[in-house]
LUMVEX-826227 format. One record per atom (N, C-alpha, C): atom name; x, y, z; residue in three letters. Coordinates in steps of 0.02 Angstrom, whole numbers, padded with zeros to 5 digits, always signed. Each point is the difference from the previous one (the first is absolute). Layout:
<nodes>
NODE_atom_east_north_up_res
NODE_CA_X_Y_Z_ALA
...
</nodes>
This chain:
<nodes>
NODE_atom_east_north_up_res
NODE_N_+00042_-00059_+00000_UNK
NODE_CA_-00042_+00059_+00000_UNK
NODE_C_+00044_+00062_+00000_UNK
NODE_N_-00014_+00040_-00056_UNK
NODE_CA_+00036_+00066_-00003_UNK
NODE_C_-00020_+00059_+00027_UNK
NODE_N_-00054_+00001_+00017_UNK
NODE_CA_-00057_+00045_+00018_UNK
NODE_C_-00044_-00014_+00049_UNK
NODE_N_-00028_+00057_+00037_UNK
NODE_CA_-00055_-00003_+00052_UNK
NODE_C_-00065_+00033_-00006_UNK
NODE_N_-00058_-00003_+00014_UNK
NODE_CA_-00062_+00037_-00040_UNK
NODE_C_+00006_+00088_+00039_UNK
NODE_N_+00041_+00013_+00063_UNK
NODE_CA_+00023_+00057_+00015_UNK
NODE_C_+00020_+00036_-00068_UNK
NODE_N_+00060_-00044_-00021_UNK
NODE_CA_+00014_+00064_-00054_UNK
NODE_C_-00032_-00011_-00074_UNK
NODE_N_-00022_-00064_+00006_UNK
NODE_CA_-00057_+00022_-00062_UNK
NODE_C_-00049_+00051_-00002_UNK
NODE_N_-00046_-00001_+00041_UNK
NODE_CA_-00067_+00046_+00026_UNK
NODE_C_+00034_+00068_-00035_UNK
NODE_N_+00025_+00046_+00027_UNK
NODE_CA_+00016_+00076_-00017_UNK
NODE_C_-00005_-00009_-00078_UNK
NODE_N_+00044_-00039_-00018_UNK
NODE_CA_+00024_-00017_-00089_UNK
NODE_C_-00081_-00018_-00024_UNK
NODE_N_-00056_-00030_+00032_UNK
NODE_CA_-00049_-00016_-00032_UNK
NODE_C_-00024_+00077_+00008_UNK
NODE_N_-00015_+00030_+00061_UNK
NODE_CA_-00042_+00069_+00015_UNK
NODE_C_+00026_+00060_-00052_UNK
NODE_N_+00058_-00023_-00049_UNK
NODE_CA_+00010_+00069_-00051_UNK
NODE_C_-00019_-00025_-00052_UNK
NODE_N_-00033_-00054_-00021_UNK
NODE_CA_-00048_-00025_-00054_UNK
NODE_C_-00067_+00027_+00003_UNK
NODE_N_-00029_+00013_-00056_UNK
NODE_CA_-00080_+00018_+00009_UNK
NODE_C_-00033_-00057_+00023_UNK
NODE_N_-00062_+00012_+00034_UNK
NODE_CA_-00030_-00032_+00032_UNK
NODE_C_-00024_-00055_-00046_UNK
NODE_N_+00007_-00049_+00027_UNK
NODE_CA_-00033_-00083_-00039_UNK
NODE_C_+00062_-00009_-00057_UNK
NODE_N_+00045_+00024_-00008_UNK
NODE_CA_+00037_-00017_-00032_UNK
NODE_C_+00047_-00045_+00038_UNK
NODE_N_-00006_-00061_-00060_UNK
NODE_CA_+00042_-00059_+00019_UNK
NODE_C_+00064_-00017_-00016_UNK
NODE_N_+00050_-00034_+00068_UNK
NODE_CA_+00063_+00016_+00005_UNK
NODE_C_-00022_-00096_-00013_UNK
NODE_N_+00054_-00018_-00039_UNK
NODE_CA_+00028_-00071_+00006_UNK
NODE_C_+00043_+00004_+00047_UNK
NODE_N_+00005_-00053_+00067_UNK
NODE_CA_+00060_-00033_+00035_UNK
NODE_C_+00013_-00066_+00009_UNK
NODE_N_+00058_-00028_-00014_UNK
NODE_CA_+00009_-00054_+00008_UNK
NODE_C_+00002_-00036_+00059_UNK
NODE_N_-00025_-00045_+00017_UNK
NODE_CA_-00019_-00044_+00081_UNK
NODE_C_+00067_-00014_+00003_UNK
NODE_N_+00034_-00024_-00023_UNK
NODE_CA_+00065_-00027_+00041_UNK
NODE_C_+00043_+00064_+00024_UNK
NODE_N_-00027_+00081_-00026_UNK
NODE_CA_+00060_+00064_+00026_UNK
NODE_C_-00022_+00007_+00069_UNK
NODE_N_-00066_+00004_+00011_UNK
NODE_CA_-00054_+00022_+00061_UNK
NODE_C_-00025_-00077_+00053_UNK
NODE_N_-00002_+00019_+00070_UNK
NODE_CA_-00013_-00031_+00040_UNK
NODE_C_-00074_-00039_-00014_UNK
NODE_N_-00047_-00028_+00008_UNK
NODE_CA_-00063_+00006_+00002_UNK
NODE_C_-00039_+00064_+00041_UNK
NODE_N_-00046_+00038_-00046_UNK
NODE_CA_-00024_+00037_+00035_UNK
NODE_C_-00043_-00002_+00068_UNK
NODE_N_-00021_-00042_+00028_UNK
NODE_CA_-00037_-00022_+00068_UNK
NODE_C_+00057_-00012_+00056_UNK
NODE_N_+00073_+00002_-00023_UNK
NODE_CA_+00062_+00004_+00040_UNK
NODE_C_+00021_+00061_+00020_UNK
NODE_N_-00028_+00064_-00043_UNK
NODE_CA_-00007_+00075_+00019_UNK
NODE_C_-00043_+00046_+00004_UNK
NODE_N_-00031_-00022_+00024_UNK
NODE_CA_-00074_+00023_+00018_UNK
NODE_C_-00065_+00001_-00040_UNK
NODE_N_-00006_-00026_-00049_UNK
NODE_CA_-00052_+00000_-00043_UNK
NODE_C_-00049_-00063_+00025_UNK
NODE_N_-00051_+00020_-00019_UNK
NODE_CA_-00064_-00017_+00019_UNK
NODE_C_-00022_-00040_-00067_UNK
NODE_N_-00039_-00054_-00003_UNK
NODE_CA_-00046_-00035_-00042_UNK
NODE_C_-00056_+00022_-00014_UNK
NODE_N_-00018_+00020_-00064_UNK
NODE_CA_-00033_+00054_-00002_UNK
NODE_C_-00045_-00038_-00104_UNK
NODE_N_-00045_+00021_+00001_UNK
NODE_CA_-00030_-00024_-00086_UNK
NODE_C_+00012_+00062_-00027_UNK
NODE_N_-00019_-00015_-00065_UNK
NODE_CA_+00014_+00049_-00066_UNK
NODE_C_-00020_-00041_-00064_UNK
NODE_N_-00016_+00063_-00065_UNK
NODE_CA_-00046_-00023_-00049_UNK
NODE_C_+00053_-00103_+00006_UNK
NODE_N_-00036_-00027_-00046_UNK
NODE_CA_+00023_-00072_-00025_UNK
NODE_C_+00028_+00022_-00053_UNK
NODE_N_+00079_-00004_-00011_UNK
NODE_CA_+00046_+00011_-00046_UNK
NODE_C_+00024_-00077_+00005_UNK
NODE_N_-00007_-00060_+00008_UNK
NODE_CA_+00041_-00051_+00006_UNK
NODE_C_+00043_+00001_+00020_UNK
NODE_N_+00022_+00046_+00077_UNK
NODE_CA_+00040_-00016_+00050_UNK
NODE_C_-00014_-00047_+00058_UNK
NODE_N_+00065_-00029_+00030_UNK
NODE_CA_-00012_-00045_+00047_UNK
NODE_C_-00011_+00041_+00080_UNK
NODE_N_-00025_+00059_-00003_UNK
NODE_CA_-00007_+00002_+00080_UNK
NODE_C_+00004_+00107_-00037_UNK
NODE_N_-00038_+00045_+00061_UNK
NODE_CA_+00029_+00066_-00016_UNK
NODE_C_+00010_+00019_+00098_UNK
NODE_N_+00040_+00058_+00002_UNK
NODE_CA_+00024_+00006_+00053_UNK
NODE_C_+00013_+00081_+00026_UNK
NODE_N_-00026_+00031_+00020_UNK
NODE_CA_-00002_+00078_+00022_UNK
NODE_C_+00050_+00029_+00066_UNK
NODE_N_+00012_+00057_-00009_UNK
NODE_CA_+00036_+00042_+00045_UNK
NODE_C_-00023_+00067_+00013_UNK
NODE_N_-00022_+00014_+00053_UNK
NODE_CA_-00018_+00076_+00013_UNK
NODE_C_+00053_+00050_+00013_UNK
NODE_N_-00002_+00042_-00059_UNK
NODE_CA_+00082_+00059_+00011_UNK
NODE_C_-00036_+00038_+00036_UNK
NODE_N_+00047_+00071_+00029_UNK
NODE_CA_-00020_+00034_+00054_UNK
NODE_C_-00059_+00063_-00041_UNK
NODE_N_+00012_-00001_-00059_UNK
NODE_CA_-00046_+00055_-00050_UNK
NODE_C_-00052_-00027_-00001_UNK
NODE_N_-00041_-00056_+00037_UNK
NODE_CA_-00033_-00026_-00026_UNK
NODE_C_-00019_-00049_-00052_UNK
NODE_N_+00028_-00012_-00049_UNK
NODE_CA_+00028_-00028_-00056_UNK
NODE_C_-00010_-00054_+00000_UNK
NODE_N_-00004_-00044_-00026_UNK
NODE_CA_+00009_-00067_+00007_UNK
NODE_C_+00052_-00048_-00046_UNK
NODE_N_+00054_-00043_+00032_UNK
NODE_CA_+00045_-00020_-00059_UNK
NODE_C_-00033_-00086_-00018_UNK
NODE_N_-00025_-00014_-00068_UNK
NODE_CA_-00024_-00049_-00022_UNK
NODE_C_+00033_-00051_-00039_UNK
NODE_N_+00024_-00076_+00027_UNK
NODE_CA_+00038_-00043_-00013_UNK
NODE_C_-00045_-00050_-00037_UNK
NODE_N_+00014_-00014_-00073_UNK
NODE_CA_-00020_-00068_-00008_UNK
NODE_C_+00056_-00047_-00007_UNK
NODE_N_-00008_-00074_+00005_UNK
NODE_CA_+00035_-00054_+00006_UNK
NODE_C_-00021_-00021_-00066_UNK
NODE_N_+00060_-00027_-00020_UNK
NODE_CA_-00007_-00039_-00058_UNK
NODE_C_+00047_-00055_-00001_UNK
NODE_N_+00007_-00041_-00027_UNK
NODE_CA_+00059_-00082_+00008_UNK
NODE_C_+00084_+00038_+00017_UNK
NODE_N_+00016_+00044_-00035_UNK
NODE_CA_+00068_+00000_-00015_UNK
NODE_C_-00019_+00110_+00026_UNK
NODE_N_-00036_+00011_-00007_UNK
NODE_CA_-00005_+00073_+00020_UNK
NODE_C_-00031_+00028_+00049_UNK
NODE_N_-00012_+00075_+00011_UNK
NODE_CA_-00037_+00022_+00014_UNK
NODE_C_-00006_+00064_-00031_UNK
NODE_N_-00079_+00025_-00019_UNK
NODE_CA_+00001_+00058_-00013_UNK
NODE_C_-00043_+00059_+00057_UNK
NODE_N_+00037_+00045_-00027_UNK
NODE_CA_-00021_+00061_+00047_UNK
NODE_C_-00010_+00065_-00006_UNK
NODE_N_-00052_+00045_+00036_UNK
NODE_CA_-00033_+00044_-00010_UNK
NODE_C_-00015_+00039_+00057_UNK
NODE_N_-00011_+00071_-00014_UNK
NODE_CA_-00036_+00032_+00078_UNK
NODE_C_-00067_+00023_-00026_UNK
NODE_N_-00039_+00015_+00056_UNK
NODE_CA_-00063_+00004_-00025_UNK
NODE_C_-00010_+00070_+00044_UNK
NODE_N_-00047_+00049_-00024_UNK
NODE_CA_-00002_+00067_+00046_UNK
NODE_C_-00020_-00025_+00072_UNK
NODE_N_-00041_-00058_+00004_UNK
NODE_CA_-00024_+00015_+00067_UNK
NODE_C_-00004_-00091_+00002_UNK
NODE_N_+00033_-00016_+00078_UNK
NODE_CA_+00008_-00056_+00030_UNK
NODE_C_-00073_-00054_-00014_UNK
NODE_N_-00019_-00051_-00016_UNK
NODE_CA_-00078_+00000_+00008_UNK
NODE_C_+00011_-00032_+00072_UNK
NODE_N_+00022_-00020_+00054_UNK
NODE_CA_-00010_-00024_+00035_UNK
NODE_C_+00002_+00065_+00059_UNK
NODE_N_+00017_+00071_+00000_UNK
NODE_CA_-00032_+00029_+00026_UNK
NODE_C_-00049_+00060_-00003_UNK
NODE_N_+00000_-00025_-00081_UNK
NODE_CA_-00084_+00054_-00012_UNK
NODE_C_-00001_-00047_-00063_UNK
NODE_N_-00053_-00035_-00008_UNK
NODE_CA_-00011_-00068_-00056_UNK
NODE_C_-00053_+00042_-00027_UNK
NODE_N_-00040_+00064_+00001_UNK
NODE_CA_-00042_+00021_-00041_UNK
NODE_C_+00026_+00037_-00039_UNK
NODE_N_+00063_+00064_+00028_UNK
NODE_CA_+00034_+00022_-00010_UNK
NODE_C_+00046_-00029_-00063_UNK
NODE_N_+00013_-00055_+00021_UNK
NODE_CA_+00038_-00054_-00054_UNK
NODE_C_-00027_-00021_-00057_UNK
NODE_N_-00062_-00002_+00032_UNK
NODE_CA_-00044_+00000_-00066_UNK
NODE_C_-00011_+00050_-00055_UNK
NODE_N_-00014_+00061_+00021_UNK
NODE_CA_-00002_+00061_-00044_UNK
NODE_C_+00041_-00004_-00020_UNK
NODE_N_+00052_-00005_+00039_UNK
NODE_CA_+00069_+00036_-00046_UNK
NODE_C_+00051_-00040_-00034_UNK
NODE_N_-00020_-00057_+00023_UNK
NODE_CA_+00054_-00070_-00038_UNK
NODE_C_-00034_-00042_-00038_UNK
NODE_N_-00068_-00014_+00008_UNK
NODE_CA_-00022_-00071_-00005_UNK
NODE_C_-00063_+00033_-00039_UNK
NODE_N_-00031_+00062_-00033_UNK
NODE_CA_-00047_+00023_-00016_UNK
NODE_C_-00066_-00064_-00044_UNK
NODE_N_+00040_-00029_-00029_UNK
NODE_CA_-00029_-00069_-00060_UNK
NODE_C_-00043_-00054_+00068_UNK
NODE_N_+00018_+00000_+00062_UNK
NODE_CA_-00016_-00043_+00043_UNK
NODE_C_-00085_+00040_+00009_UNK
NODE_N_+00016_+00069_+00003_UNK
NODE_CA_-00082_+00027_+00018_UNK
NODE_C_-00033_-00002_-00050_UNK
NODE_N_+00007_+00010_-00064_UNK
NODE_CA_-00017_-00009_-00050_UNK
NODE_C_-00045_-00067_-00014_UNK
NODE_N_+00043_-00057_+00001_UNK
NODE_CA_-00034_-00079_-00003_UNK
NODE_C_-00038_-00008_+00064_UNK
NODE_N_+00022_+00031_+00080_UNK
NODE_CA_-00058_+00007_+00044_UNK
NODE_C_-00069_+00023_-00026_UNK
NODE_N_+00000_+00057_-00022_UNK
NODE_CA_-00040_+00036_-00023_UNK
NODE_C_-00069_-00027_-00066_UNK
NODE_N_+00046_-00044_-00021_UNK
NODE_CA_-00049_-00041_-00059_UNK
NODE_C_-00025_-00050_+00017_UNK
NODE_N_+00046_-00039_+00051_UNK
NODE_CA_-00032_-00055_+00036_UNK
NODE_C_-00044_+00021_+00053_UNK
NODE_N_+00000_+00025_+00009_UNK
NODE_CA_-00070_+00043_+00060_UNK
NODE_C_-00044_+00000_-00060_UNK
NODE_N_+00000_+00054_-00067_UNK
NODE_CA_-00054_+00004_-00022_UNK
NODE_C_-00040_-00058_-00036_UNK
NODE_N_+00066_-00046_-00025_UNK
NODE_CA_-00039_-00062_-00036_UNK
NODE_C_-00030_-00052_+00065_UNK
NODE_N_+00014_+00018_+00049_UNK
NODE_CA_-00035_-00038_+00071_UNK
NODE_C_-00068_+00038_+00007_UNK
NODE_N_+00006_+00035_+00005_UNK
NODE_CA_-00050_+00053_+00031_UNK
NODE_C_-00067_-00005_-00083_UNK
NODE_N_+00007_-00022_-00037_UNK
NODE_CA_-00021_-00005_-00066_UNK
NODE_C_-00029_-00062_-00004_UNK
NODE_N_+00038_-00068_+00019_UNK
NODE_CA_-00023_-00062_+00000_UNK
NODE_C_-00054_+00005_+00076_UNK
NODE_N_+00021_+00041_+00058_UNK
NODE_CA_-00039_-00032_+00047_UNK
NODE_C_-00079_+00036_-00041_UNK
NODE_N_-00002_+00071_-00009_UNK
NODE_CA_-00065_+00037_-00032_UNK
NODE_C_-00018_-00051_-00048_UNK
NODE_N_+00030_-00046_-00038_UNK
NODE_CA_-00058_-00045_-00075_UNK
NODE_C_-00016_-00045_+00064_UNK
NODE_N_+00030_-00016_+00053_UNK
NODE_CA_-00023_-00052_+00023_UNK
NODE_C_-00054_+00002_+00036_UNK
NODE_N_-00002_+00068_+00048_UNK
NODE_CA_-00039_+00000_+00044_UNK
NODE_C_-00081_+00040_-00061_UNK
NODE_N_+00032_+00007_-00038_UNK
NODE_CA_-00062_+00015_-00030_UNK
NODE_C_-00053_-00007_-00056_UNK
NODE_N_+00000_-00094_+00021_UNK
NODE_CA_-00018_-00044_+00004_UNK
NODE_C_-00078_-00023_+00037_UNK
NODE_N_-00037_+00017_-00023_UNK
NODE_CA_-00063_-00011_+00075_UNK
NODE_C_-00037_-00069_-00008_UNK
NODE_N_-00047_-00009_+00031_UNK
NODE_CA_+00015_-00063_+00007_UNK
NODE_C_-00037_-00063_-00036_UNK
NODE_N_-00029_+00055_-00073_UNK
NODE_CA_-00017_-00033_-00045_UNK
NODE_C_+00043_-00021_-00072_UNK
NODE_N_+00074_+00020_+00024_UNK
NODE_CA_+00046_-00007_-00035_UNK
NODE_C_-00017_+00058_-00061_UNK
NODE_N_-00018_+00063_+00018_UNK
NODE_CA_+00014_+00048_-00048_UNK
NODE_C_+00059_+00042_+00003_UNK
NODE_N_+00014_+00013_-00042_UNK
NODE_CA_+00066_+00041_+00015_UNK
NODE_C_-00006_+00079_-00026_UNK
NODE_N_+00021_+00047_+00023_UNK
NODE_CA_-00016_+00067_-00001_UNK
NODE_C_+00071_+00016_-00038_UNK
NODE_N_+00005_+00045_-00043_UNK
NODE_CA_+00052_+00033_-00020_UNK
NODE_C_+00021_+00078_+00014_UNK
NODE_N_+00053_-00019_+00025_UNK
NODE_CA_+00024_+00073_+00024_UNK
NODE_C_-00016_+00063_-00038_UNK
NODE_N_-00024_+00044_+00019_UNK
NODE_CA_-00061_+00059_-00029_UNK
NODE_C_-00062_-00012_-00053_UNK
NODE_N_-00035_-00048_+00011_UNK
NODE_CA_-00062_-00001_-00030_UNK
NODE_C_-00017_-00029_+00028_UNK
NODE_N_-00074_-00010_+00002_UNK
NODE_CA_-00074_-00007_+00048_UNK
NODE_C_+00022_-00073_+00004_UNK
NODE_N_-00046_-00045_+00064_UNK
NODE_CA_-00022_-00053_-00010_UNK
NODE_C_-00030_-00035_-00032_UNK
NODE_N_+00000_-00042_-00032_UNK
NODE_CA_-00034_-00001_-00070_UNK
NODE_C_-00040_-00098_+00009_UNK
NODE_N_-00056_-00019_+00003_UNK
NODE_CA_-00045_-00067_+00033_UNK
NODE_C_+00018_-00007_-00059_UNK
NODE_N_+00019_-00082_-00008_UNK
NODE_CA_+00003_-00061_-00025_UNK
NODE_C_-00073_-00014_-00052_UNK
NODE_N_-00006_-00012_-00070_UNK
NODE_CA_-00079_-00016_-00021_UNK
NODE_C_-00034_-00061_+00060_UNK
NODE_N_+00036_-00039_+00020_UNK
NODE_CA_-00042_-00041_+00038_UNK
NODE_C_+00000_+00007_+00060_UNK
NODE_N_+00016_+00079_+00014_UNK
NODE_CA_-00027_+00007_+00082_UNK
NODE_C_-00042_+00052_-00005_UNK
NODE_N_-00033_+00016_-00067_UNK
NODE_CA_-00073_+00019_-00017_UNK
NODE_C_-00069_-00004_+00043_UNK
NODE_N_-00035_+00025_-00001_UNK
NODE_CA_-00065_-00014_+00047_UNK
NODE_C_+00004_-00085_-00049_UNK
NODE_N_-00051_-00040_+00038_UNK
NODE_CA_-00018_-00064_-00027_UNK
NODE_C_-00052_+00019_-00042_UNK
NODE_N_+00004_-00064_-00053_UNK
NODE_CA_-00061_+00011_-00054_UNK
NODE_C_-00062_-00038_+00019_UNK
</nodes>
């Protein structure tokens, strides 16, 4: 090992944010040997991701890979403002929240509105009776 994530970190913090540094696993200790935390992140087909809270707030973001790791800072730690993290790092996460609420919120309304002659109502137009739930002939 040639290196310690001490003096990596600064060298990552003069990169723009989310911009990714390749490091090689055999220069660097394992990061959970210097304080980093186990931590998720999008699914890039890494084996594990791993966080550090700098004193700016900041957050420094490790993924694992077989033979690497890559790395990034993010404006704001998510593990101590994760909404925060959200706005400002992770915006695509509220986004797909946001649609999955509405396509939920969409399936429960066809469902529940449903009554209990199996008619189904369509979202902005009237209720509309079945020919054979007609008065009787």
């Amino acid at each position: 090992m040639n290196s310690s994530w001490k003096n990596i970190v600064p060298y990552i913090l003069l990169k723009s944010a989310h911009q990714d540094v390749e490091i090689a696993k055999s220069s660097v200790p394992h990061p959970l040997k210097e304080g980093f935390t186990i931590q998720i992140g999008d699914p890039w087909g890494q084996l594990a991701d791993y966080g550090l809270r700098v004193q700016s707030g900041k957050g420094i973001h490790v993924r694992e890979y077989a033979n690497t790791y890559i790395v990034h800072w993010d404006n704001v730690d998510p593990l101590s403002d994760p909404i925060g993290h959200l706005v400002q790092d992770a915006p695509h996460w509220i986004i797909i929240g946001a649609l999955a609420s509405f396509f939920a919120l969409l399936t429960a309304a066809c469902l529940l509105s449903k009554d209990s002659d199996n008619t189904v109502a369509l979202i902005g137009s009237d209720k509309t009776r079945m020919s054979h739930e007609l008065e009787p002939v």
